[in-house]
C-alpha positions as CSV (number, residue, x, y, z in Angstrom):
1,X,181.6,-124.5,52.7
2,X,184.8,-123.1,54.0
3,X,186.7,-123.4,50.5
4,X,183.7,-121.0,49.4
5,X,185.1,-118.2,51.6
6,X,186.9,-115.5,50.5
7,X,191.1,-115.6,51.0
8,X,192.4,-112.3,52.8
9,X,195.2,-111.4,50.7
10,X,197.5,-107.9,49.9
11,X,197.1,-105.8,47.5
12,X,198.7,-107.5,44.9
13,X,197.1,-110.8,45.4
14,X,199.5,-113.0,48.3
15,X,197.0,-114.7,50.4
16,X,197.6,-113.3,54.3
17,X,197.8,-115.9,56.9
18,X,196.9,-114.0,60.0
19,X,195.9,-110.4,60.5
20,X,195.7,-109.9,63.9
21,X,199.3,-110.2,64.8
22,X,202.1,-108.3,63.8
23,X,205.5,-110.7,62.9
24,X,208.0,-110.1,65.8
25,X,211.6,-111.2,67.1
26,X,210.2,-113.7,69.7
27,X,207.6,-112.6,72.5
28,X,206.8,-109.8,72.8
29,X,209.1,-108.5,69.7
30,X,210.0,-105.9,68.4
31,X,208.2,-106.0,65.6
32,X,210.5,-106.8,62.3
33,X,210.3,-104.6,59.2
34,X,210.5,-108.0,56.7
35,X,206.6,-107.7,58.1
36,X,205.6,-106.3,54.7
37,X,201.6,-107.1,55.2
38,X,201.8,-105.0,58.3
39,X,204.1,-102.0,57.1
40,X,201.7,-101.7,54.0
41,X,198.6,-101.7,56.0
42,X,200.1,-98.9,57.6
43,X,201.2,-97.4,54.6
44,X,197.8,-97.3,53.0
45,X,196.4,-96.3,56.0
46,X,198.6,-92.8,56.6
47,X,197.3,-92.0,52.9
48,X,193.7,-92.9,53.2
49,X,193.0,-89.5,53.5
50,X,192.7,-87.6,50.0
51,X,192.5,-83.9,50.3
52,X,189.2,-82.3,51.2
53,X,187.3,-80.3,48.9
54,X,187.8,-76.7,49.7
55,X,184.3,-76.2,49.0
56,X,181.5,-78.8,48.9
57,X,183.4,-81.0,51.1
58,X,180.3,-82.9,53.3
59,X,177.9,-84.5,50.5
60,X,175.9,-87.4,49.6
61,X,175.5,-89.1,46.3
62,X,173.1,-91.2,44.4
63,X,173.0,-93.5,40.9
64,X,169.7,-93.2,38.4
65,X,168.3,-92.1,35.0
66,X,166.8,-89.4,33.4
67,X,164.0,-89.4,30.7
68,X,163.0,-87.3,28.4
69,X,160.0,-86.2,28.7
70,X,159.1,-83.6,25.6
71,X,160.7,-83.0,22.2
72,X,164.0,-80.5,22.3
73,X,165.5,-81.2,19.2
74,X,164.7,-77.7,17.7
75,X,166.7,-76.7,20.8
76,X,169.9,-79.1,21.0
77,X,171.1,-81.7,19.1
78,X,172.6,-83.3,22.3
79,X,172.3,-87.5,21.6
80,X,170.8,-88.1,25.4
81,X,168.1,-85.6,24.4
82,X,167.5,-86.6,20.8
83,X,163.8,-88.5,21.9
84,X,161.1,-88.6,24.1
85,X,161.7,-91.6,26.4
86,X,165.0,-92.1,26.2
87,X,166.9,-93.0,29.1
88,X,170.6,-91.6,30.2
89,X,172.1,-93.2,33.3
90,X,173.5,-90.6,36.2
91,X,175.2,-90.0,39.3
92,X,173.8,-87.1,41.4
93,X,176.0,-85.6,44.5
94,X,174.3,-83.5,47.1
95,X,176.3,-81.0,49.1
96,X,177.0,-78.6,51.3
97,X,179.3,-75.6,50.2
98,X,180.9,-74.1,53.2
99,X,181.5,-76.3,55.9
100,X,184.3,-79.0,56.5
101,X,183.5,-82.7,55.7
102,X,182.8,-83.5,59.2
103,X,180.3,-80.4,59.8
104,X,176.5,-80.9,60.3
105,X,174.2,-81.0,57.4
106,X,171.6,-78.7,58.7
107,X,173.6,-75.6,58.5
108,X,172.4,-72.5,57.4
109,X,174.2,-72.6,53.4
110,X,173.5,-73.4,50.1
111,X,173.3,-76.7,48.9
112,X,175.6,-77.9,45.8
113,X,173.6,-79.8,43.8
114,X,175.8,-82.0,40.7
115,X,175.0,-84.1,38.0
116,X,176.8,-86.3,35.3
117,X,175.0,-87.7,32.8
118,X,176.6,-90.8,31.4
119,X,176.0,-90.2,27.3
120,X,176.8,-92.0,24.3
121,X,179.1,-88.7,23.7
122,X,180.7,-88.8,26.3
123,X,179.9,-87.1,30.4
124,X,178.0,-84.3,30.6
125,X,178.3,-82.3,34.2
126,X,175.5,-80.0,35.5
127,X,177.2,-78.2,38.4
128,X,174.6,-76.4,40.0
129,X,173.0,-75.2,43.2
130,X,169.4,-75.5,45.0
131,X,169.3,-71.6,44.7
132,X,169.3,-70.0,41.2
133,X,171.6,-67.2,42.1
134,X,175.1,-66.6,43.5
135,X,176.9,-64.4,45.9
136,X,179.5,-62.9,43.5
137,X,180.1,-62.7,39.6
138,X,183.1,-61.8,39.3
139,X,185.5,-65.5,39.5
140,X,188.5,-63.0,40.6
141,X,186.8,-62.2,44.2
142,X,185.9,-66.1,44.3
143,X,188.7,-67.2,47.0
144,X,188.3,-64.1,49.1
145,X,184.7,-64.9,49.5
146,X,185.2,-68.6,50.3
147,X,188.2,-67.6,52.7
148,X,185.1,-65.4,54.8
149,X,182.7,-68.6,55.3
150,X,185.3,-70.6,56.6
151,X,187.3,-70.1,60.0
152,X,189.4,-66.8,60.9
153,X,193.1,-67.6,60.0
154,X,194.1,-66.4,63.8
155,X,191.2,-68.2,66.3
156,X,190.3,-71.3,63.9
157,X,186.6,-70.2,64.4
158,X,184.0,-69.2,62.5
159,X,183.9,-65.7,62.2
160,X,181.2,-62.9,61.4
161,X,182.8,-60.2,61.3
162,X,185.2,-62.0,58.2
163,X,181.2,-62.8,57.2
164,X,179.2,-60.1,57.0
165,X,182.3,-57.6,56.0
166,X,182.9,-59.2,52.7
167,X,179.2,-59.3,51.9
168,X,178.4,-55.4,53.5
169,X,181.4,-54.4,50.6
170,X,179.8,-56.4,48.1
171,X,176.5,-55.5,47.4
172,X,175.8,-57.5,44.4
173,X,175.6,-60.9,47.1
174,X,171.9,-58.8,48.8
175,X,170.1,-61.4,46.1
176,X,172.0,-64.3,47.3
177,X,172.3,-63.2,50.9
178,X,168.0,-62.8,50.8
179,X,168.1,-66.4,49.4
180,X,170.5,-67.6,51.9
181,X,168.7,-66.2,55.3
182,X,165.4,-66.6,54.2
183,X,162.6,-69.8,55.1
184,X,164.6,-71.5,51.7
185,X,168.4,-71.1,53.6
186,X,168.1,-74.6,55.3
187,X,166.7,-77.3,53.0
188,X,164.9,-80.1,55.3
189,X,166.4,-82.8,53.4
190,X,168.5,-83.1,50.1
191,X,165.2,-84.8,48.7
192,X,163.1,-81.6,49.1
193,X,165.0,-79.0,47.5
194,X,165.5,-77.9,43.7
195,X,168.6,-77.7,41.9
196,X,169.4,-74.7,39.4
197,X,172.5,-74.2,36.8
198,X,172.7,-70.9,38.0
199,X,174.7,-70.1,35.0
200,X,173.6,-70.2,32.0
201,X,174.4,-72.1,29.2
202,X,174.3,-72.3,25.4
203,X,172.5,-74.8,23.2
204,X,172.7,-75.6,19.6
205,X,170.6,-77.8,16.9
206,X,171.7,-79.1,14.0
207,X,170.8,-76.6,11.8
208,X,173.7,-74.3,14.0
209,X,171.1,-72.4,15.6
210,X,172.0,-71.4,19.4
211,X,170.0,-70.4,22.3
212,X,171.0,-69.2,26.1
213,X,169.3,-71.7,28.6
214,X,168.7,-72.1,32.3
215,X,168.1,-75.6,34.7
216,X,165.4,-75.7,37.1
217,X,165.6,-79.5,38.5
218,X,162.0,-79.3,41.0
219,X,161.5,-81.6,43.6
220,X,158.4,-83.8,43.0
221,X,159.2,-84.4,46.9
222,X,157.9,-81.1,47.4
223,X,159.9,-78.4,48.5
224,X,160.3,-78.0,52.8
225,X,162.8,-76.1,54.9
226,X,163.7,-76.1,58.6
227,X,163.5,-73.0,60.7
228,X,166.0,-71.3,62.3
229,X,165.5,-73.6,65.7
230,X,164.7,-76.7,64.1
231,X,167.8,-76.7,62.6
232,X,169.8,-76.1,65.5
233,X,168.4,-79.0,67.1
234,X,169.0,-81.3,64.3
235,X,172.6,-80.6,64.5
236,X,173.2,-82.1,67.8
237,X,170.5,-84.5,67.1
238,X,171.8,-86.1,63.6
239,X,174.4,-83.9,62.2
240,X,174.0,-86.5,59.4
241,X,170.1,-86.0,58.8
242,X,170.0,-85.1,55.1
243,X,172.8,-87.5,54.5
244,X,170.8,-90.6,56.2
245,X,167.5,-89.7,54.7
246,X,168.8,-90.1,51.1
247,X,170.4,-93.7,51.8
248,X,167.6,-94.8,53.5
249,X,164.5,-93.7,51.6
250,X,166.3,-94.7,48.1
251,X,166.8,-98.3,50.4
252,X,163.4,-98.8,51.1
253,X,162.4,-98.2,47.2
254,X,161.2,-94.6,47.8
255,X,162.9,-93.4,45.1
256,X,163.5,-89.7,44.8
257,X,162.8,-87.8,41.5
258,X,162.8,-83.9,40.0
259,X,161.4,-82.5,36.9
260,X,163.6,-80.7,34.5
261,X,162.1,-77.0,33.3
262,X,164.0,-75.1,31.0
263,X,164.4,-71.3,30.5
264,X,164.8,-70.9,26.9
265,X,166.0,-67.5,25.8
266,X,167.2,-66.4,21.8
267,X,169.9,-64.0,21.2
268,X,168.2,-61.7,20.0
269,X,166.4,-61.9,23.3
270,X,169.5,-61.4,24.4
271,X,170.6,-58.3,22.9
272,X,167.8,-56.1,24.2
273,X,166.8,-58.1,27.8
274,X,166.5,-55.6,30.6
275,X,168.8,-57.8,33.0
276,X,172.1,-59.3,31.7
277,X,171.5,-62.9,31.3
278,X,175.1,-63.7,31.9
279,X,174.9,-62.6,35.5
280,X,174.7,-65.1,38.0
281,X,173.4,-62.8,40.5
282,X,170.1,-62.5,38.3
283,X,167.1,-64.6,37.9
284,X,165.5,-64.2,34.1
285,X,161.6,-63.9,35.7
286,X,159.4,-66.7,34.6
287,X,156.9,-63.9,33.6
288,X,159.4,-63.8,30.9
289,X,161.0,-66.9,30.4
290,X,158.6,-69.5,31.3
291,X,159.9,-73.1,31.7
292,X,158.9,-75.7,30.0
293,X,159.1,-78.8,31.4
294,X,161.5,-81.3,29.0
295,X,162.5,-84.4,31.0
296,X,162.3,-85.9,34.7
297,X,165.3,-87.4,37.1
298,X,165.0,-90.0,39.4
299,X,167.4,-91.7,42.0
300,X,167.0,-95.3,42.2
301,X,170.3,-96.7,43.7
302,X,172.7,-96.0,46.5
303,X,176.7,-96.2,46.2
304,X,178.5,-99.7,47.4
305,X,180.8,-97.7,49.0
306,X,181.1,-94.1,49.7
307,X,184.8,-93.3,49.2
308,X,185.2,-95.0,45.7
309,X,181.8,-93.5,44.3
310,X,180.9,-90.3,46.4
311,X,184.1,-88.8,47.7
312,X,186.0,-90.0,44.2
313,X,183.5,-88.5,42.2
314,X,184.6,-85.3,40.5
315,X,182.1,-82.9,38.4
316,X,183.5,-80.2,36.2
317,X,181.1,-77.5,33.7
318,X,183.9,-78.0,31.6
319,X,182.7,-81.5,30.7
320,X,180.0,-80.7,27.8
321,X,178.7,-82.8,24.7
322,X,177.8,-81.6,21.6
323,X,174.6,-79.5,21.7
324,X,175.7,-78.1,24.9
325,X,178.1,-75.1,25.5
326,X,179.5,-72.6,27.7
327,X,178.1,-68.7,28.1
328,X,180.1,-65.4,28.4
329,X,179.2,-65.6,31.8
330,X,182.5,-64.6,34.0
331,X,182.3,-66.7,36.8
332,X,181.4,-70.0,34.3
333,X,184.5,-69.1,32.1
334,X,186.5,-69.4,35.5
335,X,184.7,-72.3,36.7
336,X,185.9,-74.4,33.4
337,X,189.3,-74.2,34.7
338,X,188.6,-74.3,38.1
339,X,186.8,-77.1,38.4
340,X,189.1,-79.6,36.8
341,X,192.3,-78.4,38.4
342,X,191.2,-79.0,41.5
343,X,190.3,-82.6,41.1
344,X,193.9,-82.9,38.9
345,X,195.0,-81.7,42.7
346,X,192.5,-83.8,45.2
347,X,192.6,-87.0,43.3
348,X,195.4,-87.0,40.4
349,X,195.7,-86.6,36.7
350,X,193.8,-90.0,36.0
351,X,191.0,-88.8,37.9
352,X,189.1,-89.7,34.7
353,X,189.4,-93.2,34.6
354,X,187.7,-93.7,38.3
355,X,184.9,-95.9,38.0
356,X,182.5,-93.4,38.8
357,X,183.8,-90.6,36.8
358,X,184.4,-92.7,33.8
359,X,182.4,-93.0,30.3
360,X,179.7,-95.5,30.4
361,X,177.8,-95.0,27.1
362,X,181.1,-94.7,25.0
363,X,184.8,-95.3,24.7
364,X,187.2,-92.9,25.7
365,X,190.1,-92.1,23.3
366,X,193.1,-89.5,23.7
367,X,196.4,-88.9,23.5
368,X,197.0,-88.2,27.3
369,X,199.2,-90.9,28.6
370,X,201.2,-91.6,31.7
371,X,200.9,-90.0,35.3
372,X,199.9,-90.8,38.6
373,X,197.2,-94.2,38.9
374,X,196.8,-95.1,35.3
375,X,194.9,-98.1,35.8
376,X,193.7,-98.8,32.6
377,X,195.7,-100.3,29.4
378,X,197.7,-96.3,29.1
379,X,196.6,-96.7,25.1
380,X,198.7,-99.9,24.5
381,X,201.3,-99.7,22.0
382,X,199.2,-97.2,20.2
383,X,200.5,-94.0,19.2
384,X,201.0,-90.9,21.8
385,X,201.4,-87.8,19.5
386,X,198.5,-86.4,16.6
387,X,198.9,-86.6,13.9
388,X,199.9,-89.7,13.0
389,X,199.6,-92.4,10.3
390,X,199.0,-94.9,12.5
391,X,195.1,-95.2,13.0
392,X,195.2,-93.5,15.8
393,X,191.8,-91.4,16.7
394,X,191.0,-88.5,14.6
395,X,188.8,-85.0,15.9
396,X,185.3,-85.1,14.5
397,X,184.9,-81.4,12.9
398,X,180.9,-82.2,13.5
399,X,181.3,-81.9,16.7
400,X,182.2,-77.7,16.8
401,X,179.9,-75.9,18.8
402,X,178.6,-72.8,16.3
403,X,180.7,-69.3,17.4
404,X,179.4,-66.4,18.8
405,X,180.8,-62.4,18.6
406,X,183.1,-61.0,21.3
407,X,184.5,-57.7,21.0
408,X,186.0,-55.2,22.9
409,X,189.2,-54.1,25.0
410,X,191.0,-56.5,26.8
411,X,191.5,-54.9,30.2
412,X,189.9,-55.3,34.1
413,X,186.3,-53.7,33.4
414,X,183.9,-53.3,36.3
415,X,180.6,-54.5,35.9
416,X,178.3,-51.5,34.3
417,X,174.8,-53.2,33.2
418,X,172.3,-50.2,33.5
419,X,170.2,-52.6,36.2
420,X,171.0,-52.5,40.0
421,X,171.8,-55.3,42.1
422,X,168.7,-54.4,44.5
423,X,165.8,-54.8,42.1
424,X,165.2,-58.6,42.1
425,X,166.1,-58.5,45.9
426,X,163.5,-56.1,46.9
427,X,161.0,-57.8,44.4
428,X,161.6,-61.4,46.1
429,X,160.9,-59.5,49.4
430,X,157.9,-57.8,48.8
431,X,156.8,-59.8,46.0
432,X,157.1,-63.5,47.0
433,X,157.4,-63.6,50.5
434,X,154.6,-63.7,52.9
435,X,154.7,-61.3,56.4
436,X,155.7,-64.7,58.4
437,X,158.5,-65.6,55.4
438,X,159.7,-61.6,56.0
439,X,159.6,-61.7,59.7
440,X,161.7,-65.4,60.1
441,X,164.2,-63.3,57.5
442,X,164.7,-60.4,59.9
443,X,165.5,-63.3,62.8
444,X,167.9,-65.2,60.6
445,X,169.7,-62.1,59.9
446,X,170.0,-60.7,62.9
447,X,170.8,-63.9,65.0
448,X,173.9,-63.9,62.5
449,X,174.9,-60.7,61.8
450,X,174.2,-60.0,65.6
451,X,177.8,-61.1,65.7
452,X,179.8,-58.6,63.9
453,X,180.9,-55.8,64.9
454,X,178.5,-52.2,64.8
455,X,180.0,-50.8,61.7
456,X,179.5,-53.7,59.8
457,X,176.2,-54.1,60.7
458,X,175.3,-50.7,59.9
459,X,176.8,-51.2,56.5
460,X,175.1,-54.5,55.8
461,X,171.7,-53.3,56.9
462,X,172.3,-50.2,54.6
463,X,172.4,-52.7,51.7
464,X,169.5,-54.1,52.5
465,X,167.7,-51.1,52.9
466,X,168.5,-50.4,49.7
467,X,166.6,-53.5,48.4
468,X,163.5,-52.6,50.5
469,X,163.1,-49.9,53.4
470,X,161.2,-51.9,55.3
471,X,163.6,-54.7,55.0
472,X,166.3,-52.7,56.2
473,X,163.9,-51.2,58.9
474,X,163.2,-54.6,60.1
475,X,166.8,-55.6,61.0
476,X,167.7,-52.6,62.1
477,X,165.5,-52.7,64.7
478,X,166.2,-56.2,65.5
479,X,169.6,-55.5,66.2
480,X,168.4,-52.0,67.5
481,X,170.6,-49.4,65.1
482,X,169.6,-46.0,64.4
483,X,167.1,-46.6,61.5
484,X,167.5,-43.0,60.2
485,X,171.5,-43.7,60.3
486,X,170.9,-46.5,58.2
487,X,169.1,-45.0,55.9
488,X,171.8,-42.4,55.8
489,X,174.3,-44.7,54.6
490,X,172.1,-46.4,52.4
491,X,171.9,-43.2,49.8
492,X,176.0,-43.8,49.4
493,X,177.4,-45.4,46.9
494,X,179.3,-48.2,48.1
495,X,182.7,-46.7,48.0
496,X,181.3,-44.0,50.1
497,X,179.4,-46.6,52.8
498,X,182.9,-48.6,53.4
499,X,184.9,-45.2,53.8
500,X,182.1,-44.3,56.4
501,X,182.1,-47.5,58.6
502,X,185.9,-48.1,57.8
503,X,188.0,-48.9,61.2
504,X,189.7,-45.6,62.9
C-alpha cells in the first residue's frame, strides 16, 4: 500500500516533497538559498567526514557474546566473570594499524584487535593486538614511531629509509620487528588470527588479593597467514579481502569464535621473574605461565551500518570494571590517556552516549553535562555538582581497586632490566621457527629493508645479528653486505652503531 511507505523528510522531521530538484528562480534558476532541504543536504554532506584515526584507521567490526567457560572467581571478582556460563554481549573491531582508511587489508602490519564487553558494571575495553608484543615501551617515543610507518612529510610516500632508521636506533622493536616480517606478519583473514592484551593487566578478588594477567584470544578458525606474494596479489585483487570475509561468513551463519587463555602471574612471581612483566616488548613463556583456558568469544552479527557502529565506535584501556585494573606498565599508563583524548578529538565529548559505545547492561550516571551532541536527557533537572543533598548519585567505595607500592625518584629513567632485548628474539628464531619459516623471514626483510639506504641496513642487520648470527647472516647476504662488517657493528652498543652509520 502506498500510505505504508516511508515519507522522505529532514532532519528534523518536515516531510520533503521532491529530492531530485533543487528550488530555482524560474528555468534554469539560479538556485535560491530559501532552498533549506537542499543547503542542508549539502551541509551534512561537507561534514560527513569525521577525522581518521591516526592509527587503526581501515577496520572491520562485529556484535556477539562471550561465555565463561571455567571458574575465575579466586582470580577477579569482575560481575561478567562471576559464573560458568554466563553470557556478556560484545562488539569486536578488527584493524589494521598503519595504513590510511582507504589502504589494502593485506599489508604487511599488525592487526588491532578490540573488544568491549557490555557488563552490568559498566564497558569493559580489551585493546589489544594479534601479536603479543610491541615495537616500543616507552609511550614518549610513541608518535615518532607512528610518524615512520606513515608517508615522508616531503614526497607523501611511504618511506623506508623513515622505516627501518627508527627501528635500526631502537633495538628493543627486533621482537616485534621478528613478529612483524615473519610467516605471522600478514594474517589471511581477521577470522584466522589471535588477539593478545599485550600489556598486562591487574586483577583482584574479593578478598583484595591481586594478580598480573595476560589475554590470549586463539582462533578456533585456525590460525593461517599469506606469503609475501600472495599478499601482493590480494591487494590489487580485493584490497577489501579480510574486511569482506568477516561480513560475509558471519552472513551465512558461519559464525567466528576464539578461546580466551589466561597467563596468571602473583606478585611475588613478580618480584623475582627473570623478564619484567611490565614490558610490552616481552612475552612471559608458557613454560612458565601456562594459560588456562577461562571463557570463549563468538561473533554472531554484522553492523546495520558501518559508520554509526564500526567507524563511531571508540575503545579506550581506560575503560575498566571492578576486578580489573591497570599495570605499571609505561606504555599502558600512556595509553589510558591517550586513548580517550583522541576519540574526545575524532568524534566529541559525548562520544559516550553513541549507541554502540554506550552501556547496555546498566545505567550510566555522572555529573558530566553539556558539550558537543548530547543526545540524551543531559541529566534533567538533576543536580550538576557532587556533593549534593539532592539524591543525586553517590561513589560506591566497594568499588576501589586494592593499591599497590611505587617508589622511587621522579625523573626520565632509561630502561635498565638486567635482561636484553635479543633473548626472546633469537629464541623465537631458532626455537619456534622451522628452516622454511626462517628462510620466508630473510625474504620479507630484505624485500623491505632492500629500500633504505646502506647504512641503515647495515645497522638494522647488526641488530639482528645480535638476536641470532645466523639471522643476521641470512639478510646480510640477501641484501649482499659485508657479513664480517655486520658483525663488527653488532658488538657496539647502540650509541656506538648509530655514531658509526650516522650520515657524513
Amino acid at each position: 500500500m502506498a500510505e505504508d511507505k516511508k515519507k522522505l523528510t529532514t532532519g528534523f522531521g518536515k516531510p520533503v516533497e521532491d529530492d531530485q530538484n533543487s528550488m530555482t528562480a524560474g528555468w534554469p534558476g539560479p538556485v535560491l538559498m530559501q532552498d533549506v532541504h537542499l543547503v542542508d543536504k549539502l551541509a551534512h554532506f561537507d561534514r560527513e567526514r569525521i577525522p581518521e584515526r591516526v592509527v587503526h584507521a581501515k577496520g572491520a567490526g562485529a556484535y556477539g557474546y562471550f561465555e565463561v567457560t571455567a571458574d575465575v572467581t579466586k582470580y577477579t571478582k569482575a560481575k561478567f566473570l562471576s559464573e560458568v556460563g554466563k553470557r556478556t554481549d560484545l562488539f569486536v573491531r578488527f584493524s589494521t594499524v598503519g595504513g590510511e582508511k582507504g589502504s589494502a587489508d593485506a599489508e604487511r602490519d599488525p592487526r588491532g584487535f578490540a573488544v568491549k564487553f557490555y557488563t552490568e558494571e559498566g564497558n569493559y575495553d580489551m585493546t589489544g593486538n594479534n601479536t603479543p608484543v610491541f615495537f616500543i615501551r616507552d609511550p614518549l617515543k610513541f608518535p615518532d614511531f607512528i610518524h615512520t610507518q606513515k608517508r615522508n612529510p616531503a614526497t607523501n610516500l611511504k618511506d623506508a629509509d623513515m622505516f627501518w632508521d627508527f627501528l635500526s636506533l631502537t633495538p628493543e622493536s627486533i621482537h616485534q620487528v621478528t613478529i612483524l616480517f615473519s610467516d605471522s606478519g600478514t594474517p589471511r583473514t581477521f577470522r584466522n588470527m589471535n588477539g593478545y592484551s599485550s600489556h598486562t593487566f591487574k586483577w583482584y578478588n574479593e578478598k583484595g588479593e591481586h594478580f598480573w594477567v595476560q589475554y590470549h584470544f586463539k582462533t578456533e578458525q585456525g590460525i593461517q597467514n599469506l606469503t609475501r606474494e600472495e599478499a601482493d596479489v590480494m591487494k590489487s585483487k580485493d584490497p577489501d579481502h579480510a574486511t569482506r570475509d568477516l561480513y560475509e561468513a558471519i552472513e551465512r551463519g558461519e559464525h567466528p569464535s576464539w578461546r580466551l587463555e589466561m597467563q596468571i602471574m602473583t606478585p611475588e612471581q613478580a618480584e623475582s621473574y627473570r623478564f619484567d612483566p611490565f614490558d610490552i616488548t616481552k612475552v612471559w613463556p608458557h613454560a612458565d605461565f601456562p594459560p588456562i583456558t577461562v571463557g570463549r568469544m563468538v561473533l554472531n552479527r554484522n553492523p546495520e551500518n558501518y559508520f554509526a557502529e564500526v567507524e563511531q565506535s571508540a575503545f579506550s584501556p581506560g575503560n575498566l570494571v571492578p576486578g580489573i585494573a591497570a599495570s605499571p606498565d609505561k606504555m599502558l599508563q600512556a595509553r589510558l590517556f591517550s586513548y580517550h583524548d583522541t576519540h574526545l578529538h575524532r568524534l566529541g565529548p559525548n562520544y559516550h552516549l553513541l549507541p554502540v559505545n554506550s552501556t547496555k547492561g546498566c545505567p550510566m550516571n555522572s555529573y558530566q553535562r553539556d558539550g558537543f551532541m548530547r543526545f540524551d536527557s543531559n541529566g534533567g533537572g538533576g543536580p550538576n555538582y557532587y556533593p549534593n543533598s539532592f539524591g543525586g548519585p553517590e561513589p560506591e567505595p566497594k568499588a576501589a581497586e586494592p593499591a599497590f607500592e611505587v617508589s622511587g625518584k621522579a625523573m626520565r629513567q632509561p630502561y635498565n632490566h638486567p635482561n636484553d632485548d635479543f633473548v626472546q628474539a633469537g629464541d623465537l628464531y631458532r626455537k619456534v621457527m622451522t628452516d622454511a619459516n626462517r628462510e620466508n623471514l630473510r625474504g620479507n626483510i630484505v624485500s623491505h629493508l632492500g629500500g633504505a639506504q646502506k647504512r641503515i641496513q647495515l645497522r638494522q642487520t647488526a641488530i639482528f645479528y645480535k638476536a641470532d648470527p645466523d639471522y643476521g647472516r641470512r639478510v646480510a647476504e640477501g641484501l649482499r653486505l659485508d657479513v664480517k662488517e655486520v658483525e663488527r657493528l653488532s658488538a657496539m652498543s647502540a650509541e656506538e652503531r648509530a655514531k658509526a652509520t650516522a650520515t657524513d
